[in-house]
N, C-alpha and C positions, 0 to 999 in steps of 0.2 A: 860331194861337198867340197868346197873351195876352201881349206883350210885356213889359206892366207886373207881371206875375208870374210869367215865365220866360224864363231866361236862353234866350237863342237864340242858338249859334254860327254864321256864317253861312257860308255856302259861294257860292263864285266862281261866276257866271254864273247863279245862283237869285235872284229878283222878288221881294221882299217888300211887301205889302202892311197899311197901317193905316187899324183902322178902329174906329171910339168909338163907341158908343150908350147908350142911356138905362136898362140893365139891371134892368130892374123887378122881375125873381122872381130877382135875386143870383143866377144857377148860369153866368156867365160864357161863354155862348152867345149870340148873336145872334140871337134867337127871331121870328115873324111878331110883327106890330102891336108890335115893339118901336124908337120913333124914333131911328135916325141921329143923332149931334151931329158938327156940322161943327165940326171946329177953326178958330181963327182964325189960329193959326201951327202950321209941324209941324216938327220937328228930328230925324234920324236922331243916331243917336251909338250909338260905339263903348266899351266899359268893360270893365276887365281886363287880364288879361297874355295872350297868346298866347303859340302854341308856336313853336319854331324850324323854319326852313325847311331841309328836309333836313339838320339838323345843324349848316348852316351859317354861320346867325345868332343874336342873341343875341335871346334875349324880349324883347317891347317891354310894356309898363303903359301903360296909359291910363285915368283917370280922367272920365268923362263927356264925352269927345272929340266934339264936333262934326264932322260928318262935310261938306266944304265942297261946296255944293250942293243939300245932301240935304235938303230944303223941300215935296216934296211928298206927298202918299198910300203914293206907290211909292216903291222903292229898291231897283237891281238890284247886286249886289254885285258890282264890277267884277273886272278879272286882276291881280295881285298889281301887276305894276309900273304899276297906273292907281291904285291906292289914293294916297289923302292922308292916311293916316294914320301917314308916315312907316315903318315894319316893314317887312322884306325877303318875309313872308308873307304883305301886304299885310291883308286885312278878317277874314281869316279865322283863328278861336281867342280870340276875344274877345268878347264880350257883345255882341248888337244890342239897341239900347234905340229909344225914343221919346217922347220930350218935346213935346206938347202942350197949347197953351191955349187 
């Protein structure tokens, strides 16, 4: 998935991986002989509102939420009461992004 041009909801105990290359023929695939760019920082972040957990909490919003940790390639979306993104729903109903330079 193209993070940077689709919203990914993410679901609890699912790996996400990120990855940037030099997309030479623009069709957004990671094609042979097409070089790898290594980032020099990576940021997972959360954006959006999510839904409530069984009814029983309120929707949380988050604006480009830094996700604290979440610095490298991978990012496994933890269980609702491991998230830091404050929500009783924890990561999940909300935009997975990635901020790289």
């Amino acid at each position: 998935v193209d993070y940077a041009r689709t919203a990914t909801n993410p679901l609890v105990g699912q790996t996400y991986v990120f990855r940037a290359w030099n997309d030479v023929n623009g069709n957004g695939i990671w094609d042979a002989g097409e070089a790898q760019v290594v980032p020099a920082s990576i940021q997972w972040k959360l954006d959006g509102t999510n839904s409530t957990a069984n009814g029983t909490s309120a929707a949380a919003t988050l604006s480009n939420y830094s996700i604290a940790g979440a610095t490298t390639d991978t990012y496994t979306i933890p269980v609702n009461s491991l998230s830091s993104s404050g929500a009783t729903p924890g990561d999940q109903g909300f935009n997975l992004k990635v901020d790289f330079n």
